[in-house]
C-alpha positions in Angstrom: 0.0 0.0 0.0 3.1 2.4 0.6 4.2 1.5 -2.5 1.2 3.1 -4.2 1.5 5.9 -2.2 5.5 6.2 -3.7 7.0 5.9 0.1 9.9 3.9 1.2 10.8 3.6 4.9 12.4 6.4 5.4 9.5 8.6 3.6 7.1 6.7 6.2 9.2 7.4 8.7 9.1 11.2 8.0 5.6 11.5 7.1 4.1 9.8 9.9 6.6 12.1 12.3 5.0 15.1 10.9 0.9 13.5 10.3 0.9 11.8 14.4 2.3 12.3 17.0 4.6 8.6 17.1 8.0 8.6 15.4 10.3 5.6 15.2 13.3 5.5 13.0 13.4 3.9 9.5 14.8 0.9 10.5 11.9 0.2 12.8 9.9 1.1 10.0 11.2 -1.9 8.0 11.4 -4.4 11.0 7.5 -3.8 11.6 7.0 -4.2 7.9 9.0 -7.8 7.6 6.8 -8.7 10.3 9.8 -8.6 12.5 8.4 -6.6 15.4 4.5 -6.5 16.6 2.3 -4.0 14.9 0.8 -2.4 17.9 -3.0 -0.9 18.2 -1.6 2.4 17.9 0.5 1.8 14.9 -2.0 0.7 13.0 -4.3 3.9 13.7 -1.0 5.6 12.2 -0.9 3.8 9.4 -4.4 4.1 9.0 -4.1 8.0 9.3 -1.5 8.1 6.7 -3.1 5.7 4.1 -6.7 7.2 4.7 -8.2 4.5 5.4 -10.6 3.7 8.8 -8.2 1.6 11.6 -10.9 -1.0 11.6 -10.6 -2.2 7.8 -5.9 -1.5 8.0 -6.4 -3.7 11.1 -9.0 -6.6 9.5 
């Protein structure tokens, strides 16, 4: 979905530090999308945020 969006990590990264109020570094960024570290509640209503889509559909 990034993809679509033209974002890399660190693109996320920056735009989700300026759209909400959570900022982790790029690297995180790329761990949570290898499905190397849990996707927390919260994360998802980022993502969510930045996609424009509701948290409920991101999350289901």
């Amino acid at each position: 979905m990034l993809q679509y969006r033209n974002l890399d990590w660190s693109g996320m990264a920056h735009i989700l530090g300026l759209v909400t109020p959570t900022y982790l570094s790029t690297v995180t960024y790329g761990l949570i999308g290898t499905g190397r570290v849990e996707l927390t509640p919260r994360l998802v209503t980022d993502f969510a945020a930045l996609l424009g889509l509701d948290a409920r559909e991101l999350a289901g």
